[in-house]
Biotite code that builds the C-alpha atoms (Angstrom):
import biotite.structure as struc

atoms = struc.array([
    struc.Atom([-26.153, -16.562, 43.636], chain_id="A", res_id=1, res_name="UNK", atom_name="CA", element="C"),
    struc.Atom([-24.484, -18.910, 46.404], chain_id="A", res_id=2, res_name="UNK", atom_name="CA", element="C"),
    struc.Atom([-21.371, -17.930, 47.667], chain_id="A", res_id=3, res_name="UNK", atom_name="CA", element="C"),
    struc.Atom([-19.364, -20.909, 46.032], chain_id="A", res_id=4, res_name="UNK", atom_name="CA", element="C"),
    struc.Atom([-21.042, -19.821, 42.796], chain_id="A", res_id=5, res_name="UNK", atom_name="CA", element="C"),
    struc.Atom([-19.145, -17.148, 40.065], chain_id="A", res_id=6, res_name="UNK", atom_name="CA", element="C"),
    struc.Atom([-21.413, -15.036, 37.876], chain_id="A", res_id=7, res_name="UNK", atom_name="CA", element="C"),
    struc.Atom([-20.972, -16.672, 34.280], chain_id="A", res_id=8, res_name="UNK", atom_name="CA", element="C"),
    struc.Atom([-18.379, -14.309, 32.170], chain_id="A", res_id=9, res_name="UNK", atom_name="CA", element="C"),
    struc.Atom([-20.048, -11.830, 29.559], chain_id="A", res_id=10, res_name="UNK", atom_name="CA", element="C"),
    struc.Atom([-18.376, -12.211, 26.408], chain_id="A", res_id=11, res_name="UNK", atom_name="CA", element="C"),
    struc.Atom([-16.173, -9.256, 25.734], chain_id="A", res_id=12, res_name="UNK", atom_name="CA", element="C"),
    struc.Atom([-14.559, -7.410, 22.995], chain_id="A", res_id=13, res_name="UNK", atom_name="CA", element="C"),
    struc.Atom([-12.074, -4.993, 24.093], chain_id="A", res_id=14, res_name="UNK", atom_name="CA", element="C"),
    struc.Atom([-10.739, -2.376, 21.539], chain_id="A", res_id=15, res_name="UNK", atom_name="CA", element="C"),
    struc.Atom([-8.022, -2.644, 19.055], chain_id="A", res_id=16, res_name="UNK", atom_name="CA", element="C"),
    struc.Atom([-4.904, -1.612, 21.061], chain_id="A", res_id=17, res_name="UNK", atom_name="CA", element="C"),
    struc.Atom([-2.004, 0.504, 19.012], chain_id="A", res_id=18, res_name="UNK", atom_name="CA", element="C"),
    struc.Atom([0.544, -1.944, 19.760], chain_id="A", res_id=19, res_name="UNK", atom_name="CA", element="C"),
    struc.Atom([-0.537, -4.708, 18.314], chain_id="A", res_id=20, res_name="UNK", atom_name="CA", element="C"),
    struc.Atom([-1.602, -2.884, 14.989], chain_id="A", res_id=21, res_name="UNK", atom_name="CA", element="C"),
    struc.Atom([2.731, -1.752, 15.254], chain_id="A", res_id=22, res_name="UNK", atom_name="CA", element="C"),
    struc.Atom([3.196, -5.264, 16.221], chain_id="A", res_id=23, res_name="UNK", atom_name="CA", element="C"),
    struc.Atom([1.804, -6.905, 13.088], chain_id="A", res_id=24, res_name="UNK", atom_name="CA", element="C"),
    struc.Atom([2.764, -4.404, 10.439], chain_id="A", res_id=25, res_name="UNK", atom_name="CA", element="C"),
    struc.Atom([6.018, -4.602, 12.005], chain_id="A", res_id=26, res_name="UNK", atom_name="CA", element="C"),
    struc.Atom([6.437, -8.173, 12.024], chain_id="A", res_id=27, res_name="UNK", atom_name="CA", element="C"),
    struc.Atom([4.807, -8.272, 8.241], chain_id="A", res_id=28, res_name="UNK", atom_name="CA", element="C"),
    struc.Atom([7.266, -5.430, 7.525], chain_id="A", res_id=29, res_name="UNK", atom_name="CA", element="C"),
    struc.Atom([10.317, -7.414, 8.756], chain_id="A", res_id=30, res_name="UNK", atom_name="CA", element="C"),
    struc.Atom([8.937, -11.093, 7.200], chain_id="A", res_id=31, res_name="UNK", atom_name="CA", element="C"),
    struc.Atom([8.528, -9.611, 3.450], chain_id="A", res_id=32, res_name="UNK", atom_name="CA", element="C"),
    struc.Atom([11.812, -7.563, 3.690], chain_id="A", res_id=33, res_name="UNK", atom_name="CA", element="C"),
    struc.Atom([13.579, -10.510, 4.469], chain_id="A", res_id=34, res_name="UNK", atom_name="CA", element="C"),
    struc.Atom([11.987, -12.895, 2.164], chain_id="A", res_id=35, res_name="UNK", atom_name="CA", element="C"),
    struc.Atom([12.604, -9.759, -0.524], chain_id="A", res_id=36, res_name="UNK", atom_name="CA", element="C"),
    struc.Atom([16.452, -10.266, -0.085], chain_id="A", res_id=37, res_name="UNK", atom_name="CA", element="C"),
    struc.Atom([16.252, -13.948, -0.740], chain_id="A", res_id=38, res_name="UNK", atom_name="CA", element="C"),
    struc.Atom([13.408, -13.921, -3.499], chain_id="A", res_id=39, res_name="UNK", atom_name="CA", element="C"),
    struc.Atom([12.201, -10.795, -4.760], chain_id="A", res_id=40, res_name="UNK", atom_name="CA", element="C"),
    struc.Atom([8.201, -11.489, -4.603], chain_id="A", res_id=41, res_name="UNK", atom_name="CA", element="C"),
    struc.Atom([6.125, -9.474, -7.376], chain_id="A", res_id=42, res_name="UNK", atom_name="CA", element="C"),
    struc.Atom([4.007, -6.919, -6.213], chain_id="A", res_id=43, res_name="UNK", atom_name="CA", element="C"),
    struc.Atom([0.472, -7.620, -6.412], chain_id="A", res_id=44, res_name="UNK", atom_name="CA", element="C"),
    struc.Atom([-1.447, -5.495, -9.650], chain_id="A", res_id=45, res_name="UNK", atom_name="CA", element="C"),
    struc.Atom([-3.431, -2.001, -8.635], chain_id="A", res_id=46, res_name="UNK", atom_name="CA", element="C"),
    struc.Atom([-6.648, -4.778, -8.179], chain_id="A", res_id=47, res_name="UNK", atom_name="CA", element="C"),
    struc.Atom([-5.222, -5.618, -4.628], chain_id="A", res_id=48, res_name="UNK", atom_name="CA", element="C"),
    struc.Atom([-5.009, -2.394, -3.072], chain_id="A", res_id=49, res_name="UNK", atom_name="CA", element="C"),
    struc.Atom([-8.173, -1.045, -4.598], chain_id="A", res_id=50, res_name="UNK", atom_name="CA", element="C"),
    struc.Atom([-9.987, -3.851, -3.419], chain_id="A", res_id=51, res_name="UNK", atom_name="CA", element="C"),
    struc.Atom([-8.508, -2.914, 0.112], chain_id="A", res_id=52, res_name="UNK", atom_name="CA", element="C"),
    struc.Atom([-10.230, 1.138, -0.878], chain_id="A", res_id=53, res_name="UNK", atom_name="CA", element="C"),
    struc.Atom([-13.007, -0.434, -1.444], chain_id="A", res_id=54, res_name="UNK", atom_name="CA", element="C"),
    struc.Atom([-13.517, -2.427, 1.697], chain_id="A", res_id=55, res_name="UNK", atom_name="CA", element="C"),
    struc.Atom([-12.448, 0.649, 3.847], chain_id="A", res_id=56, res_name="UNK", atom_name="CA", element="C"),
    struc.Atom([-15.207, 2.650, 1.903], chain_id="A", res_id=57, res_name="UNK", atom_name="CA", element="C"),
    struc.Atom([-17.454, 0.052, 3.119], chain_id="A", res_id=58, res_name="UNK", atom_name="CA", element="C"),
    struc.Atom([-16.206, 0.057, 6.515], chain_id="A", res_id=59, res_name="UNK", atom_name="CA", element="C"),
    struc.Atom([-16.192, 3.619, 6.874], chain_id="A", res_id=60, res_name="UNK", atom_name="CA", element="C"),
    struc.Atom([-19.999, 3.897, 5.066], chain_id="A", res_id=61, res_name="UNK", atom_name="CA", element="C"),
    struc.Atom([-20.825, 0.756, 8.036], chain_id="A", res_id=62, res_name="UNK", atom_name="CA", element="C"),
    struc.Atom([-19.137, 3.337, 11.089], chain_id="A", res_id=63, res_name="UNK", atom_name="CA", element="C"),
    struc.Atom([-21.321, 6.547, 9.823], chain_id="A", res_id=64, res_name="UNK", atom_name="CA", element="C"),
    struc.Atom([-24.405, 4.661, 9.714], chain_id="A", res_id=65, res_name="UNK", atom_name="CA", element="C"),
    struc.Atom([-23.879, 2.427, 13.097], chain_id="A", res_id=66, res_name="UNK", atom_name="CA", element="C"),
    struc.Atom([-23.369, 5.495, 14.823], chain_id="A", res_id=67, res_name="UNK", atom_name="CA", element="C"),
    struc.Atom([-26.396, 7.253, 13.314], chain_id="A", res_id=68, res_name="UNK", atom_name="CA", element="C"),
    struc.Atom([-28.398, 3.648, 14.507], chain_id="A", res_id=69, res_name="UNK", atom_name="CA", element="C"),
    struc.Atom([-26.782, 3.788, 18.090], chain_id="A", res_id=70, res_name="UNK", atom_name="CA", element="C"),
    struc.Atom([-27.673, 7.322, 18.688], chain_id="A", res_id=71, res_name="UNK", atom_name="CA", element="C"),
    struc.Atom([-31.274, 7.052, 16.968], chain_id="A", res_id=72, res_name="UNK", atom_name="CA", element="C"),
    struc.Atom([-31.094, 9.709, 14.845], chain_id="A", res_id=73, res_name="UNK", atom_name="CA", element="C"),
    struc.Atom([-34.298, 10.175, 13.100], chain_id="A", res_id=74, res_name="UNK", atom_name="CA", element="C"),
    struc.Atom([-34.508, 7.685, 9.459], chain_id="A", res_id=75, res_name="UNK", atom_name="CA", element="C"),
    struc.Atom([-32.446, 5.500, 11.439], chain_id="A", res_id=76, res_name="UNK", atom_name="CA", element="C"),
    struc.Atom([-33.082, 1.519, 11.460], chain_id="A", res_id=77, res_name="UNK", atom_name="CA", element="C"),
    struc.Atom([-33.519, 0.123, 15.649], chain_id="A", res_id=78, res_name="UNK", atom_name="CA", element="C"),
    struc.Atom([-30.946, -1.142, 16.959], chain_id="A", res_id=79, res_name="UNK", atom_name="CA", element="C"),
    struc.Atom([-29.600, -4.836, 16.906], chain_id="A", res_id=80, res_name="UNK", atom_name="CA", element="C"),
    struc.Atom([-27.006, -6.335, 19.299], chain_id="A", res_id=81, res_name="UNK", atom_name="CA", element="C"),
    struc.Atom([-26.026, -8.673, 17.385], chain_id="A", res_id=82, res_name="UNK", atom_name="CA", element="C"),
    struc.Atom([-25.257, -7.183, 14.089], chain_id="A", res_id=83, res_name="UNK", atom_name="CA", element="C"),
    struc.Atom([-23.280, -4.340, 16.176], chain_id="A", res_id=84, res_name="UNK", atom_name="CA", element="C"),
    struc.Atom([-21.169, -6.952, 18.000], chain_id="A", res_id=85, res_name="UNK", atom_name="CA", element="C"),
    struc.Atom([-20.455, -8.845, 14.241], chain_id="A", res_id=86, res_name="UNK", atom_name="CA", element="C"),
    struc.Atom([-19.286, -5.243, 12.972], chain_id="A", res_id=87, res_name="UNK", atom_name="CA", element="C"),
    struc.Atom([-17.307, -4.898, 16.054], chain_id="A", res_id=88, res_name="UNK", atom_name="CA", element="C"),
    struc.Atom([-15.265, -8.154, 14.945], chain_id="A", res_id=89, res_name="UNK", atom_name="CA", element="C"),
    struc.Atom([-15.035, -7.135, 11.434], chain_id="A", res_id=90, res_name="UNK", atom_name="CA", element="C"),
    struc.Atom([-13.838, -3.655, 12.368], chain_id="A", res_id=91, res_name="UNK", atom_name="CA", element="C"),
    struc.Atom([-10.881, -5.545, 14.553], chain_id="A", res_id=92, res_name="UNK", atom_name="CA", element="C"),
    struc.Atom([-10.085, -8.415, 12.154], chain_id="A", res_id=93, res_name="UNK", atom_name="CA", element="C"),
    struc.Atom([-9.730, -5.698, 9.389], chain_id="A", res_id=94, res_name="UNK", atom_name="CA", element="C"),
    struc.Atom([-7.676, -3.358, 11.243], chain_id="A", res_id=95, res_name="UNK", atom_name="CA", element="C"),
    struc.Atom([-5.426, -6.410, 12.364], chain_id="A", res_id=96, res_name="UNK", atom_name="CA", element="C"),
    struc.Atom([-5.557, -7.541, 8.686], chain_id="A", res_id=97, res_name="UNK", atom_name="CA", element="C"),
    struc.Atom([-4.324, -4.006, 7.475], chain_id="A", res_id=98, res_name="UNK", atom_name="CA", element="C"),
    struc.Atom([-1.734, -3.308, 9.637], chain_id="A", res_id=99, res_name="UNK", atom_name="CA", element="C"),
    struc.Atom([-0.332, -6.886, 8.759], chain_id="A", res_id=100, res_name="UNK", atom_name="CA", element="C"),
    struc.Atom([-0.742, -6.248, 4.737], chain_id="A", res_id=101, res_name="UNK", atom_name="CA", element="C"),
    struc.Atom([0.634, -2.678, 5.801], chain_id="A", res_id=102, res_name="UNK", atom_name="CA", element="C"),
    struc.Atom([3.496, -4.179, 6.838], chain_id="A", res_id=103, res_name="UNK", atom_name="CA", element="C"),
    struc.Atom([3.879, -6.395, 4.105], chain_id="A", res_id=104, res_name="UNK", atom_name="CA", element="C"),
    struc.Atom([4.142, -2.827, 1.899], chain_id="A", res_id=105, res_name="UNK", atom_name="CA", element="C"),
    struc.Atom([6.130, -1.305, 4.068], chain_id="A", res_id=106, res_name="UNK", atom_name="CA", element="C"),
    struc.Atom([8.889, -4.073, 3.635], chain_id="A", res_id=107, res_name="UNK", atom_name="CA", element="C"),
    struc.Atom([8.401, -4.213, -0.077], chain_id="A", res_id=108, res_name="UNK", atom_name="CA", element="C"),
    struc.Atom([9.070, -0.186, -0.132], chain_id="A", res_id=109, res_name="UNK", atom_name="CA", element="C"),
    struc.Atom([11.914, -0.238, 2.065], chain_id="A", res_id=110, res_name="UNK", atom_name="CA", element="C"),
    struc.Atom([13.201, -3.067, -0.292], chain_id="A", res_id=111, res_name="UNK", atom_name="CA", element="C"),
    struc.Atom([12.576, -1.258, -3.552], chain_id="A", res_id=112, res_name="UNK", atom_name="CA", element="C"),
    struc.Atom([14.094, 1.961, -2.162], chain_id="A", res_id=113, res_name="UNK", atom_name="CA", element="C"),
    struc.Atom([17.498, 0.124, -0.844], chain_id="A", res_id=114, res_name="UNK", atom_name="CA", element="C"),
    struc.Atom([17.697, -1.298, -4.538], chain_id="A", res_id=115, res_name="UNK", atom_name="CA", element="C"),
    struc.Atom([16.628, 1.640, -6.851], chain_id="A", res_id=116, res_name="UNK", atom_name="CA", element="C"),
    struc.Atom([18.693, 0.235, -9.326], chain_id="A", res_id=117, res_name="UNK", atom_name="CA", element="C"),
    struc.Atom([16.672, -2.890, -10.113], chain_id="A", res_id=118, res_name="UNK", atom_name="CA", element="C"),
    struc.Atom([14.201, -2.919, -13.168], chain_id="A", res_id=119, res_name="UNK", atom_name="CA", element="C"),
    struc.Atom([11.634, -3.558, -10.639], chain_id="A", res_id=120, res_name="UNK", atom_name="CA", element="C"),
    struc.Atom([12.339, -1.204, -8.540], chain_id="A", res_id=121, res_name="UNK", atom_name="CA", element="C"),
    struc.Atom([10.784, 1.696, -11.113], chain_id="A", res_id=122, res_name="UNK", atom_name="CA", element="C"),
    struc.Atom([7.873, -0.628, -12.022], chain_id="A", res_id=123, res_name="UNK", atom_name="CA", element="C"),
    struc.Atom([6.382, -2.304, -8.730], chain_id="A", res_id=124, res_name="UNK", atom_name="CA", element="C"),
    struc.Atom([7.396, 1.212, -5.920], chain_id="A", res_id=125, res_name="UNK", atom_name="CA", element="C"),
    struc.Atom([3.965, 2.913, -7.080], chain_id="A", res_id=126, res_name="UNK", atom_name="CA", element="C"),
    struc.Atom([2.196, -0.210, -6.649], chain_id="A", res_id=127, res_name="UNK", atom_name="CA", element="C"),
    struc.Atom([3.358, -1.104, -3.309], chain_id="A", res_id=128, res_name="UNK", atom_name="CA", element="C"),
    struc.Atom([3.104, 2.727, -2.237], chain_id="A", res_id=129, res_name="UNK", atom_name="CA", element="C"),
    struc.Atom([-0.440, 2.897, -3.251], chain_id="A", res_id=130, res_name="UNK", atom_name="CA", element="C"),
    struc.Atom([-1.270, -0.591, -1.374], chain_id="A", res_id=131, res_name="UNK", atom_name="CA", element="C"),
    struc.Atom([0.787, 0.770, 1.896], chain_id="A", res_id=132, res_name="UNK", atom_name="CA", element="C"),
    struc.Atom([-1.792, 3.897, 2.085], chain_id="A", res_id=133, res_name="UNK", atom_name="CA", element="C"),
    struc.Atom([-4.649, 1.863, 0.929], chain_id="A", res_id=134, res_name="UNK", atom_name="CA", element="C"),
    struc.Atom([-4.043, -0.009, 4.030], chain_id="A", res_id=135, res_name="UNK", atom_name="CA", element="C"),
    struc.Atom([-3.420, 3.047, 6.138], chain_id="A", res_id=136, res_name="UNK", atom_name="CA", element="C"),
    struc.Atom([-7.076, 3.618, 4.844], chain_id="A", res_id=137, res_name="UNK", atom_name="CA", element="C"),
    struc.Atom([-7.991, 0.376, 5.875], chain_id="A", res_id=138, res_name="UNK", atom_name="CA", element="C"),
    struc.Atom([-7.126, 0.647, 8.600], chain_id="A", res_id=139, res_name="UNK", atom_name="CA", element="C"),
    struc.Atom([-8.389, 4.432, 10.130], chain_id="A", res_id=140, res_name="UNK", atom_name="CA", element="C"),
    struc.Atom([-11.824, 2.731, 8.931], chain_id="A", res_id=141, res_name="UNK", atom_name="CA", element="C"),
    struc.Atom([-11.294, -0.325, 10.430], chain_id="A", res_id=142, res_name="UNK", atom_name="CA", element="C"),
    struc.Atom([-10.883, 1.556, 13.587], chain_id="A", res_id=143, res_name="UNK", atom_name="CA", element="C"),
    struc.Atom([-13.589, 4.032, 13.204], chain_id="A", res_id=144, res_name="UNK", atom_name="CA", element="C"),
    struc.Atom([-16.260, 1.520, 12.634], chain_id="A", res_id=145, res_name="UNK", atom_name="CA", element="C"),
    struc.Atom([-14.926, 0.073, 15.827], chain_id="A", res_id=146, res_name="UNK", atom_name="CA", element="C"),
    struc.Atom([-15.411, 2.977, 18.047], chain_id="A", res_id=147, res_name="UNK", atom_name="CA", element="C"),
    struc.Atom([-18.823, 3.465, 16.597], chain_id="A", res_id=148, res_name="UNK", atom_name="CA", element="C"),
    struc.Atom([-19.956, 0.138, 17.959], chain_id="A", res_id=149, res_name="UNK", atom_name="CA", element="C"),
    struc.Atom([-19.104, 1.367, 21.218], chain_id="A", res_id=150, res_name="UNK", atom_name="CA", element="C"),
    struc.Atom([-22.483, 1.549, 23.492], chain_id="A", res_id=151, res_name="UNK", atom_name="CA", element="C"),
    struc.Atom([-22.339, 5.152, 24.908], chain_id="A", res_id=152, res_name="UNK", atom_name="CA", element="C"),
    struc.Atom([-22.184, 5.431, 28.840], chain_id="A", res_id=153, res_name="UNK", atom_name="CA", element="C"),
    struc.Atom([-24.731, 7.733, 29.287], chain_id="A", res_id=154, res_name="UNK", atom_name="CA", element="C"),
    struc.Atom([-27.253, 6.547, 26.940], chain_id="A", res_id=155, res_name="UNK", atom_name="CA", element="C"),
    struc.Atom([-31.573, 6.422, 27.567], chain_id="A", res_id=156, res_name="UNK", atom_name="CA", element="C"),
    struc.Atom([-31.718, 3.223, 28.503], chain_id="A", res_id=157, res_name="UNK", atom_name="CA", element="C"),
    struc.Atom([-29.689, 3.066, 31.237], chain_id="A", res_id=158, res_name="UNK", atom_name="CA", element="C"),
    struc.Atom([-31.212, 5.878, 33.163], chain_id="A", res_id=159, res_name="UNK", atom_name="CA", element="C"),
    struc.Atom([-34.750, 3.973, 32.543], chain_id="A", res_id=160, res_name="UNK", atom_name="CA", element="C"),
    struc.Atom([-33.402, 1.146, 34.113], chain_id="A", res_id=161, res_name="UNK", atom_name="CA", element="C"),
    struc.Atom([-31.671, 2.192, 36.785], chain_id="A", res_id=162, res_name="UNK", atom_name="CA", element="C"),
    struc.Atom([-33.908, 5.307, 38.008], chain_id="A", res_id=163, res_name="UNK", atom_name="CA", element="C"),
    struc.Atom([-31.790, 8.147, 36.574], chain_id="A", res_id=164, res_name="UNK", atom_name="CA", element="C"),
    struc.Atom([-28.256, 6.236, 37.623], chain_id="A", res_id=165, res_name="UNK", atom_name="CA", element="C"),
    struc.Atom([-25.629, 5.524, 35.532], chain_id="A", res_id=166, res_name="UNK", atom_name="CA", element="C"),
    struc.Atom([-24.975, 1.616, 35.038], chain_id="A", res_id=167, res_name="UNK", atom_name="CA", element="C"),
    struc.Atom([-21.290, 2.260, 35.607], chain_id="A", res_id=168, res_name="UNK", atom_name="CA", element="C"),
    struc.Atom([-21.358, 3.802, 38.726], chain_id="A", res_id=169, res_name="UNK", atom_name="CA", element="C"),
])
């Protein structure tokens, strides 16, 4: 490269970061339980929340076998870039998604249990605690399928490449 010239960036996805998982259930949290004081929204039937199970099943089934592909275990497909860097931004747009629908549960619960006297209160609290901890589920997969996209430092290839080196270092 000439001097004047900059290597073109690599694209990059950098890991889901605690803070803004707290962030965005917090802020979901603090939207709903406001918009609860002002208009009491009804909580969603069990199909919402289930439908969130379901997806982190999926995610979680999607983590266990990426891993198994990235390590080449034996039975194990190759592996593709590509499809590993799309589950990489489905793992982080889901676990941004949950914590924000999270949220939204959280404020609804916190709502409910300030007014246990409302006829709503009895019906829609198991509803919004079961979505809440389906999203917690969500979530953990979210996350997990995440970290099982992650390259490994140390792996094969990179000691081919480099003569027994590490690419890091």
């Amino acid at each position: 490269m000439n001097e004047g010239q900059q290597e073109p960036k690599q694209p990059t996805l950098k890991p889901t970061a605690p803070s803004t998982l707290l962030v965005a259930a917090l802020a979901a949290g603090a939207l709903i339980l406001v918009l609860a004081t002002v208009n009491y929204p009804p909580v969603p039937g069990w199909y919402t929340p289930t439908t969130l199970l379901l997806l982190a099943l999926v995610l979680a089934y999607t983590a266990h076998t990426t891993r198994a592909r990235i390590e080449r275990k034996e039975g194990a497909k190759p592996v593709e870039p590509l499809l590993f860097a799309r589950f990489a931004a489905l793992a982080k747009a889901s676990s941004v998604g949950g914590a924000l629908i999270a949220g939204a549960y959280a404020g609804i619960v916190v709502y409910l249990v300030a007014h246990r006297y409302l006829a709503a209160a009895g019906r829609d609290l198991p509803l919004a605690v079961f979505g809440f901890v389906a999203c917690l589920i969500l979530v953990a997969a979210a996350l997990w399928l995440e970290r099982a996209c992650r390259i490994p430092e140390d792996s094969e290839d990179d000691d081919q490449t480099s003569g027994g080196a590490s690419a890091n270092g």
